[in-house]
VEXKOLKE-904754 format. One record per residue (C-alpha): residue number from 1; residue in one letter; y, x, z. Coordinates in Angstrom, 2 decimals, padded with zeros to 5 digits. Each point is the difference from the previous one (the first is absolute). Layout:
% residues N
{NUM; 'a'; {Y; X; Z}}
...
***
This chain:
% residues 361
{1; 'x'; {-179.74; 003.68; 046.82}}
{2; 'x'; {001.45; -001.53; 003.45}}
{3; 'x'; {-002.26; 000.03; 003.25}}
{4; 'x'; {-000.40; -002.20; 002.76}}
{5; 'x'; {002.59; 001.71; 002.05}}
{6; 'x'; {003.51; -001.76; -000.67}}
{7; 'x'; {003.69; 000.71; 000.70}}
{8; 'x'; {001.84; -003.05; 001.29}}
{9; 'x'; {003.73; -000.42; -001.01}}
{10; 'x'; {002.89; -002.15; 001.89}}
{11; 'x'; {003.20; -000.03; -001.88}}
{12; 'x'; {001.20; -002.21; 002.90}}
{13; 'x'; {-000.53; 003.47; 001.99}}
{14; 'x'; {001.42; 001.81; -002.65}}
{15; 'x'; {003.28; -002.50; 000.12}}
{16; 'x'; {000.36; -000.02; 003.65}}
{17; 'x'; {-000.27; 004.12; -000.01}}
{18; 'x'; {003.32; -000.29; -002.60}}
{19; 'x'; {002.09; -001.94; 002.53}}
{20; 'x'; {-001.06; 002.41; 003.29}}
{21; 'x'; {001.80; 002.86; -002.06}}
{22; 'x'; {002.73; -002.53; -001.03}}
{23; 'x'; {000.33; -001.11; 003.79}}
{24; 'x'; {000.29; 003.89; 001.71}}
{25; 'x'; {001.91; 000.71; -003.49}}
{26; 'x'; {002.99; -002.49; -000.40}}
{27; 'x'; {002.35; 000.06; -002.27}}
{28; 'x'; {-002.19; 002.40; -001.92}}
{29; 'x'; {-001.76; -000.23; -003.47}}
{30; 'x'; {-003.21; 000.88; -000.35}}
{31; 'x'; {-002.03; 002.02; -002.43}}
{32; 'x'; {-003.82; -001.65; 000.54}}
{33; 'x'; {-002.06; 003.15; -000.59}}
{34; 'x'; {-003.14; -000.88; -001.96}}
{35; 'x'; {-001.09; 003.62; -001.11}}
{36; 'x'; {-003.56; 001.10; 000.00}}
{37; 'x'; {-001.14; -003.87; -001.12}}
{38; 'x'; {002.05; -001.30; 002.63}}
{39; 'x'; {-002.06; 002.16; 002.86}}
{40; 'x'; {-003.08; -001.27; -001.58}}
{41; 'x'; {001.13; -003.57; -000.47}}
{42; 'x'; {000.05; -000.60; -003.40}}
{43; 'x'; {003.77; 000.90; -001.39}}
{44; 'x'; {000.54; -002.90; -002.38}}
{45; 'x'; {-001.32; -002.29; 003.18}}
{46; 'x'; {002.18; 001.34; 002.45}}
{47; 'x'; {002.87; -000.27; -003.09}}
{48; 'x'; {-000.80; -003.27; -000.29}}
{49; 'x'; {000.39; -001.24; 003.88}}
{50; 'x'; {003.07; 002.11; 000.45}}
{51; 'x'; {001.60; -001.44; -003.10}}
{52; 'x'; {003.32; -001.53; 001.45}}
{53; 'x'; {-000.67; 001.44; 003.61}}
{54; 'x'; {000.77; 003.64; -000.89}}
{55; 'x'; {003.65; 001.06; -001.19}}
{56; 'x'; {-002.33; 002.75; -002.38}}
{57; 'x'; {-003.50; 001.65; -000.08}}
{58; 'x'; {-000.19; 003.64; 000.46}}
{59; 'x'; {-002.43; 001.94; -001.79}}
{60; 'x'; {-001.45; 003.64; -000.56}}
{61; 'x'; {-000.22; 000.42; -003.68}}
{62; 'x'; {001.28; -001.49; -003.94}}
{63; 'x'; {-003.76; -000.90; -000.19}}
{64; 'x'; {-000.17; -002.91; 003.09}}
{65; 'x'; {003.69; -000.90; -001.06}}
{66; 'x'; {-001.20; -000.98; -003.34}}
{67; 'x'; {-002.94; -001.79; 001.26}}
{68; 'x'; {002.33; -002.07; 002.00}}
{69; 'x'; {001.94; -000.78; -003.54}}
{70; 'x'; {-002.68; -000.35; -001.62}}
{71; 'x'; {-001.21; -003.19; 003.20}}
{72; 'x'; {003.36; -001.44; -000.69}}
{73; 'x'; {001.92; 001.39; 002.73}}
{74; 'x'; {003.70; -000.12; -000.81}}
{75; 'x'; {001.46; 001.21; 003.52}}
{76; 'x'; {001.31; 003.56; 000.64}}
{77; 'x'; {-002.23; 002.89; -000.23}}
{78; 'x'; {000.82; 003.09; 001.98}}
{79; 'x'; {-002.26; 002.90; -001.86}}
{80; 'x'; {-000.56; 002.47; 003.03}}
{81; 'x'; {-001.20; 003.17; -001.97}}
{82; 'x'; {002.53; -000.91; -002.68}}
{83; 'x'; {-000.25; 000.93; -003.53}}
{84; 'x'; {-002.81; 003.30; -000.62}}
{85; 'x'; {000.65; 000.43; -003.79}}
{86; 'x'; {003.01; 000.01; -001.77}}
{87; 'x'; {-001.59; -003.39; -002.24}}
{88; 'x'; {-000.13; -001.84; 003.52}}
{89; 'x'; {003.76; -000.33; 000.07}}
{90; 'x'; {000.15; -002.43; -002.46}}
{91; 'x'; {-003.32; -001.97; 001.28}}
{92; 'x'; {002.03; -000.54; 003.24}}
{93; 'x'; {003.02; -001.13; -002.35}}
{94; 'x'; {-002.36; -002.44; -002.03}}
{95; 'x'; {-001.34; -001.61; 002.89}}
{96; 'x'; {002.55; -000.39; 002.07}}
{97; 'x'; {-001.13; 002.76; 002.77}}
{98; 'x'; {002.67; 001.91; 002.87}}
{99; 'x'; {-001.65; 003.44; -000.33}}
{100; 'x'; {000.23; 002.64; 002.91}}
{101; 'x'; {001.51; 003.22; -001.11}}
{102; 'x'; {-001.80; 003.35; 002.65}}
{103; 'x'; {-000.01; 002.71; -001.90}}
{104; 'x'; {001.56; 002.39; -002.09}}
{105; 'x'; {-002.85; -000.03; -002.65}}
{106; 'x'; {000.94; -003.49; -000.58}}
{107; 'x'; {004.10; 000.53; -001.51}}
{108; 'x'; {-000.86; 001.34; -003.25}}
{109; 'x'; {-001.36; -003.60; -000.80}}
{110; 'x'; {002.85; -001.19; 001.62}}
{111; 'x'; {002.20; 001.93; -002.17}}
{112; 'x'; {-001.28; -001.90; -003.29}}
{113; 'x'; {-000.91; -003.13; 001.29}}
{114; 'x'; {003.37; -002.16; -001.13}}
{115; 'x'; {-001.25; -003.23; 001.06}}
{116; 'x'; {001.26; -002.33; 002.97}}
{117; 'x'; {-002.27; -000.78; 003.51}}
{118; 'x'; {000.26; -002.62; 002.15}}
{119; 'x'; {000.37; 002.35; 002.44}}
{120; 'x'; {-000.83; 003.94; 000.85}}
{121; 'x'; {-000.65; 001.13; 003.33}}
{122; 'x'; {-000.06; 003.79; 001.01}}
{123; 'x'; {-002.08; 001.26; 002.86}}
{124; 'x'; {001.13; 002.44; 002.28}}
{125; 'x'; {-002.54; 002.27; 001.84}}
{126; 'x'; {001.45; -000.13; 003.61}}
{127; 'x'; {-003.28; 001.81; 001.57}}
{128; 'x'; {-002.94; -001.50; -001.10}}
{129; 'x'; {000.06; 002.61; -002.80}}
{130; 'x'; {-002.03; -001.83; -002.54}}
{131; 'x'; {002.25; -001.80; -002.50}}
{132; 'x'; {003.53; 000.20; -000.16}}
{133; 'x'; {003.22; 002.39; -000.56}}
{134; 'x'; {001.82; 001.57; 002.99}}
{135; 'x'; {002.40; -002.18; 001.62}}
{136; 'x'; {002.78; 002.20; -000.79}}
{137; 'x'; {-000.29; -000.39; -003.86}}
{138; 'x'; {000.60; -003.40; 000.56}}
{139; 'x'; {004.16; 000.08; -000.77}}
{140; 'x'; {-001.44; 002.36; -003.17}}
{141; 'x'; {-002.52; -002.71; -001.30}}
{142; 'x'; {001.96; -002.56; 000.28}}
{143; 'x'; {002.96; 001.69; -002.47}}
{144; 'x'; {-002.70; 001.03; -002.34}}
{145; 'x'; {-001.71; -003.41; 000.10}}
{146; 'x'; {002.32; -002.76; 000.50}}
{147; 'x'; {001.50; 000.70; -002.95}}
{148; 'x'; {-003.41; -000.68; -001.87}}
{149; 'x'; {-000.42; -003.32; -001.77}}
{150; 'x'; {-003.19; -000.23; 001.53}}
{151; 'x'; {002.20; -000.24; 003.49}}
{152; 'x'; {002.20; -002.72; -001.33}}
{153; 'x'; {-001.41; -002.80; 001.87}}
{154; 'x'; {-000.37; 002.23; 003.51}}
{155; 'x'; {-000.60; 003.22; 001.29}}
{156; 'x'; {-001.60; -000.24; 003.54}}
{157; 'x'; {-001.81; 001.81; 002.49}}
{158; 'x'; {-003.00; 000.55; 002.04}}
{159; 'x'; {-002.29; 002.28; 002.46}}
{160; 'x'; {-003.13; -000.24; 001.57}}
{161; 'x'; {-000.67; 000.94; 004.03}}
{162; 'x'; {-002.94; 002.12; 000.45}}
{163; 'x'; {-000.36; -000.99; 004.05}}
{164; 'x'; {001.00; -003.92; 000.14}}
{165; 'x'; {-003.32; -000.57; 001.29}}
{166; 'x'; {000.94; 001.61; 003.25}}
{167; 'x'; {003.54; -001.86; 000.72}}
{168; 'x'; {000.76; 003.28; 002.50}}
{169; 'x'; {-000.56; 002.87; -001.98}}
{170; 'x'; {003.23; 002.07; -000.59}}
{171; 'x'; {-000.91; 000.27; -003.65}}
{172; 'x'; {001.02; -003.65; -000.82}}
{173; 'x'; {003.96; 000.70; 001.64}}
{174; 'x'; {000.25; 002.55; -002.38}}
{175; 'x'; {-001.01; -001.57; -003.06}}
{176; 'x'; {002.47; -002.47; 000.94}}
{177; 'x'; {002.53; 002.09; 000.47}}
{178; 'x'; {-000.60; 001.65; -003.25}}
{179; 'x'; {-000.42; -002.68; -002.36}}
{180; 'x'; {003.42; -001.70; 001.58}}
{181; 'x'; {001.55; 003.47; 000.34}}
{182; 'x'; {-000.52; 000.19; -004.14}}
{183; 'x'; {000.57; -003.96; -001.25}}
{184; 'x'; {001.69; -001.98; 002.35}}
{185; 'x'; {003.38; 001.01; -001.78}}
{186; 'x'; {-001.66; -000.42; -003.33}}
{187; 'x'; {-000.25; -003.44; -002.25}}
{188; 'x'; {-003.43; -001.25; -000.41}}
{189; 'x'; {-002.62; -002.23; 002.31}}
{190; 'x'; {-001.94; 002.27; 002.52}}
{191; 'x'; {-004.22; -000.45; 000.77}}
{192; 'x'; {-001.30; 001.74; 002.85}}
{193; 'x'; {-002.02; -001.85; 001.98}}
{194; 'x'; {-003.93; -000.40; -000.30}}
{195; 'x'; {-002.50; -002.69; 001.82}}
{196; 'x'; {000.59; 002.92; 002.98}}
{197; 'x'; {003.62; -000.17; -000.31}}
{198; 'x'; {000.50; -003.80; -000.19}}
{199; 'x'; {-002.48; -000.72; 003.13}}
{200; 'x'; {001.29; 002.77; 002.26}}
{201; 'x'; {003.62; -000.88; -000.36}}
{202; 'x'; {000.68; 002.87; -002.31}}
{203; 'x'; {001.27; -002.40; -002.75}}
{204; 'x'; {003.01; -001.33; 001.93}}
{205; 'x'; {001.52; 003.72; -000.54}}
{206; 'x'; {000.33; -001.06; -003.84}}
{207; 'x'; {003.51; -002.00; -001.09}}
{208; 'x'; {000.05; -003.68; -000.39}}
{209; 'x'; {-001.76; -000.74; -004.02}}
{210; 'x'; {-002.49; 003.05; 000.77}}
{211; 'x'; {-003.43; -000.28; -001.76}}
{212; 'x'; {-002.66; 000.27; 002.46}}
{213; 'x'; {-003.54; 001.14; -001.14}}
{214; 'x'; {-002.67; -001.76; 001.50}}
{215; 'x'; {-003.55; 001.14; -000.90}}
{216; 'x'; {-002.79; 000.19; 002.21}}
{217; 'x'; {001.38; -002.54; 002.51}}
{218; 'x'; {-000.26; -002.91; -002.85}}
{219; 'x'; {-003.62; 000.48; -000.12}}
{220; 'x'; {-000.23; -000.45; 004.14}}
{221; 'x'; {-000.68; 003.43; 001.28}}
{222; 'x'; {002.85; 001.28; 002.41}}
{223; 'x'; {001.50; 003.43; -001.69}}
{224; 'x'; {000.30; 001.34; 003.74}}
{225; 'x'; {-002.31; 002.66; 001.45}}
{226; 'x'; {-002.50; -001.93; 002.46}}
{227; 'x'; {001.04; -003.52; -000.69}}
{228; 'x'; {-001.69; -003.05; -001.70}}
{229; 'x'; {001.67; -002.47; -002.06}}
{230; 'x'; {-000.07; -002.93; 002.43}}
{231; 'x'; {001.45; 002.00; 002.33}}
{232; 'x'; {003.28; -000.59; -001.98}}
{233; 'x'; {-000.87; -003.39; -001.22}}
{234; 'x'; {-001.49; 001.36; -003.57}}
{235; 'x'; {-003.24; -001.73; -001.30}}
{236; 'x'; {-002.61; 000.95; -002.51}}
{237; 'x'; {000.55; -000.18; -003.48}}
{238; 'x'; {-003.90; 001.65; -000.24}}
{239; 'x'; {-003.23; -001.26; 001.43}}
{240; 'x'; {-002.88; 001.84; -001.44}}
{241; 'x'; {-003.34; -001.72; 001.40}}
{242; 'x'; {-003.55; 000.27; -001.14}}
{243; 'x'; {-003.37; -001.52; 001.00}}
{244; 'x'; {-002.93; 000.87; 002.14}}
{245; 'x'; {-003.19; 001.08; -002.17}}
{246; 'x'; {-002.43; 000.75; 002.36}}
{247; 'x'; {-000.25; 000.07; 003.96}}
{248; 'x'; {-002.28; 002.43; 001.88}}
{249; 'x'; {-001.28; 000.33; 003.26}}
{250; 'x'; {-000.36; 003.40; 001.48}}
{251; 'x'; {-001.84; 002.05; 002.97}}
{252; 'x'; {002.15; 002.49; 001.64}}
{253; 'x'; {-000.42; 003.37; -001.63}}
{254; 'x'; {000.43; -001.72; -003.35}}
{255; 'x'; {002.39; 002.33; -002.75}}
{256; 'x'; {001.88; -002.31; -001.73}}
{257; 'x'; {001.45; 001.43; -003.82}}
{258; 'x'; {000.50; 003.23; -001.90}}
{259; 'x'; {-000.10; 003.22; 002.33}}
{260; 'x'; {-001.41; -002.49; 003.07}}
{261; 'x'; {003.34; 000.52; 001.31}}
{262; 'x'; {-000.53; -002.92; 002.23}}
{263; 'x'; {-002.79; -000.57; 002.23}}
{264; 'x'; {-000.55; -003.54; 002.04}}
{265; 'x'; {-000.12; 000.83; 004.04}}
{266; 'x'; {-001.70; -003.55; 000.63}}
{267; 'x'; {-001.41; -002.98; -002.26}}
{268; 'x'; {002.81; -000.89; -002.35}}
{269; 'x'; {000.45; -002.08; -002.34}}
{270; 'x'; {001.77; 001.35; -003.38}}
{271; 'x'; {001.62; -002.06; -003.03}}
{272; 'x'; {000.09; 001.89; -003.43}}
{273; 'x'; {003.23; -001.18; -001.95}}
{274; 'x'; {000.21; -000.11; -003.77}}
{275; 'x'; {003.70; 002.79; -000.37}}
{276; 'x'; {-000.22; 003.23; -000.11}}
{277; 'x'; {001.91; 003.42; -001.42}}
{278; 'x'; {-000.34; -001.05; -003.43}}
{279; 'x'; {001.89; -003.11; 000.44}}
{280; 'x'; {002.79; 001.81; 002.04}}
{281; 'x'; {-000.82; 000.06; 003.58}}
{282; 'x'; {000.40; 003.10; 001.85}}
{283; 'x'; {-003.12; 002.07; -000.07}}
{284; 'x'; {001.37; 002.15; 002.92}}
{285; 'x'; {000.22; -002.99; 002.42}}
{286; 'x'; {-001.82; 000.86; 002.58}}
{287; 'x'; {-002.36; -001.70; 002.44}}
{288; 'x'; {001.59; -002.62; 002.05}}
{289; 'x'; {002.85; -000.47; -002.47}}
{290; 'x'; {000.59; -004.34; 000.47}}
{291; 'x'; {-001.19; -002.77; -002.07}}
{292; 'x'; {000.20; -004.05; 000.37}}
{293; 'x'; {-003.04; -002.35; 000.04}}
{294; 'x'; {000.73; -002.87; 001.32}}
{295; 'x'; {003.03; 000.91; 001.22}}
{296; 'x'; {-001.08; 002.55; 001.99}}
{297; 'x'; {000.20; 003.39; -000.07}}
{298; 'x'; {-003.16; 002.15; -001.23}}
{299; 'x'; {-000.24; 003.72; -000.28}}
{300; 'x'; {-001.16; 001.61; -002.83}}
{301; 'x'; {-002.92; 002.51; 000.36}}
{302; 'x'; {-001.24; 003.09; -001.91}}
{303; 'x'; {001.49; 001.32; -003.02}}
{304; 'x'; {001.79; -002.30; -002.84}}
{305; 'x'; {-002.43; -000.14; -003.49}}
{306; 'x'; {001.21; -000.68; -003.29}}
{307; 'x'; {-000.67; -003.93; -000.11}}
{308; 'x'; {-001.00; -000.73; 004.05}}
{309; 'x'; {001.14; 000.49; 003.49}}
{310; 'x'; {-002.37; -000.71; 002.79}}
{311; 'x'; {002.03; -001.57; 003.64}}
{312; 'x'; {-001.43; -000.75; 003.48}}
{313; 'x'; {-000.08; -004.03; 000.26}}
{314; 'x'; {-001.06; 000.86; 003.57}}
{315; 'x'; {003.25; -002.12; 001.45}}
{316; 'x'; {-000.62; -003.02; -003.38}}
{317; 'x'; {-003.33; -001.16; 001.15}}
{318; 'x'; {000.49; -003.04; -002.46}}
{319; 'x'; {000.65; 002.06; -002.89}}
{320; 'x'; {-002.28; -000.69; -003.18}}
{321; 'x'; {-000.72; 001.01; -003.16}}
{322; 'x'; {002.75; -001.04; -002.69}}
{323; 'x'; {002.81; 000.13; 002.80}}
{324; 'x'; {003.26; 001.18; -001.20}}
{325; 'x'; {001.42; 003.18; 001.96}}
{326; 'x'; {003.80; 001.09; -000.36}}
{327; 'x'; {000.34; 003.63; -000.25}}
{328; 'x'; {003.91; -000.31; 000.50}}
{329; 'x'; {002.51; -002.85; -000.64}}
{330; 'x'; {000.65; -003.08; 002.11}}
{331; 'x'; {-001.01; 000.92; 003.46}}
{332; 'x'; {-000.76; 003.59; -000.61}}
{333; 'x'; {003.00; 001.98; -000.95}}
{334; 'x'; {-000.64; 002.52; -002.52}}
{335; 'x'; {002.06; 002.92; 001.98}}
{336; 'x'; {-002.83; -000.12; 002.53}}
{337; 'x'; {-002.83; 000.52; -002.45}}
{338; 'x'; {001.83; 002.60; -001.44}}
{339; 'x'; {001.31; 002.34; 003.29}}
{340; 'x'; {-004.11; -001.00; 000.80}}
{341; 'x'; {-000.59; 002.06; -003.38}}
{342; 'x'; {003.31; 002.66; 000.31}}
{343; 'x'; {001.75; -001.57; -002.93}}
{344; 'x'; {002.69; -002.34; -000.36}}
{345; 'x'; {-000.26; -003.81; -000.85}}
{346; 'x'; {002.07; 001.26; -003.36}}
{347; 'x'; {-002.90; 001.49; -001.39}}
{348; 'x'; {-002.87; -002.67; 001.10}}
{349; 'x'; {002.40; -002.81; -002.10}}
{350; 'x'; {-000.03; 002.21; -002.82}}
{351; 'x'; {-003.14; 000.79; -000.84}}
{352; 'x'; {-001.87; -003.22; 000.48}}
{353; 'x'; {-002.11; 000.74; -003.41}}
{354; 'x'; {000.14; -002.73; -002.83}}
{355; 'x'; {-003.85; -001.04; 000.91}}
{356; 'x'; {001.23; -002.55; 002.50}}
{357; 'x'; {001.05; -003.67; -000.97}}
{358; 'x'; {003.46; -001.12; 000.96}}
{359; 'x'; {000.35; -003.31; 001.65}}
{360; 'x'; {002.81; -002.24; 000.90}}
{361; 'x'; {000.25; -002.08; 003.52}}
***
């Protein structure tokens, strides 16, 4: 059952996000990362509008790969979790998938598997000590593995930086003096850099024919600690809007929602939206996190409810009953509603619940 509350999608966004990564990337290909439902987009949408943009789509798991397949996508998949069971081998075989080999649980399946990839990529844990092998094993993989036919087509190589979000912090040098210290003498394509990476200038560390990552910069947020998108000419893929229900008038002293966290310190005038925590906005924003009506900006007041959110229309004098308010998207940026609410615009995108309608411009 949808409600009232909608998600509005621009694949012209979406498209112009692409060629910002290509621009501060060139002479890179690129790896559109459309994990997690594309950030919340919809996965087989974002395939879709990327289709012919993007050199590949990266992805976390066998499971979205094959719902790609399954939508008729036909361009490279790069499986980011790679293969969990031994069986999954020969899924990434029959459908055409470039697996990423991490760990040593994963060899015995390996071992069996006699098939032939498009391609295999192993990761090398350079410090953000997650996924990945030690960079010095990397000269021993590669003689146990290259020889594999699943390594016929390519055997190539990748890392992830645990800091890129903060160009300056020491931690990124060393990664990148790790992960060339260990493959740039080695055959194989190299992957390093992230939305972080490719937008603070990280990327241009990576050889000519590198695959860049781009993820949450596609979707418009900027992947850099205290910036917004526009601020580095990204635009929302997301707006997620919803109406006005009711308006109220109050006398100071008025409580407004649960816990009358919120009390009004002259006459004000409140709107009550129809979104709330059960259709995936933060129930920890607090008062005077931002909101849109009419353009401008609103702040919210008193706690978040499952279905409703109540804002001061104080500064909207005009604004009625049946108005549409924007709770982040075009002319809102989502990082602000988020470092308003101590999260990151990451996790707003992603868990926008299925009970809102999506709408194209």
């Amino acid at each position: 059952m949808k409600r009232a509350a909608r998600i509005q999608r621009n694949a012209g966004a979406l498209r112009h996000n692409l060629s910002r990564a290509r621009a501060l990337a060139p002479e890179k290909r690129v790896w559109a990362v459309i994990k997690a439902d594309a950030y919340g987009h919809g996965i087989e949408w974002a395939a879709a509008q990327l289709d012919g943009f993007a050199d590949g789509f990266a992805i976390s798991c066998i499971e979205e790969a094959l719902v790609l397949r399954c939508a008729g996508v036909t361009a490279p998949i790069l499986v980011l979790q790679g293969p969990r069971e031994a069986s999954e081998w020969e899924v990434c075989r029959s459908h055409a998938l470039q697996p990423v080999l991490h760990d040593e649980a994963q060899l015995p399946g390996l071992a069996r598997f006699r098939g032939v990839l498009p391609g295999l990529w192993i990761k090398l844990d350079t410090g953000m000590h997650r996924l990945g092998f030690a960079p010095l094993k990397a000269q021993i993989l590669l003689e146990q593995v290259q020889r594999h036919p699943a390594a016929r087509n390519g055997l190539h190589w990748l890392t992830h930086l645990a800091c890129a979000d903060q160009p300056g912090h020491p931690q990124n040098r060393v990664q990148l003096d790790q992960f060339a210290s260990a493959v740039s003498e080695l055959p194989g394509q190299q992957s390093f850099a992230n939305s972080a990476a490719v937008v603070s200038g990280l990327a241009a560390a990576a050889p000519r024919g590198a695959w860049i990552r781009p993820g949450i910069m596609l979707y418009g947020p900027s992947p850099l600690l205290g910036e917004d998108g526009p601020e580095r000419d990204l635009r929302p893929v997301m707006t997620v809007t919803a109406p006005l229900i009711a308006v109220k008038n109050l006398e100071p002293g008025a409580h407004v929602g649960y816990g009358a966290t919120w009390t009004a310190t002259r006459p004000t005038r409140v709107g009550v939206v129809a979104i709330g925590y059960a259709d995936g906005y933060p129930r920890h924003a607090p008062s005077g996190t931002p909101v849109l009506v009419h353009g401008r900006e609103c702040p919210l007041v008193g706690r978040v409810s499952m279905d409703m959110l109540e804002v001061d229309l104080s500064g909207v004098p005009d604004a009625r009953v049946g108005d549409w308010v924007t709770l982040w998207g075009e002319g809102l940026p989502v990082e602000r509603v988020a470092r308003s609410a101590g999260t990151i615009g990451y996790e707003l995108l992603t868990r926008v619940a299925g009970r809102l309608q999506i709408v194209e411009p």
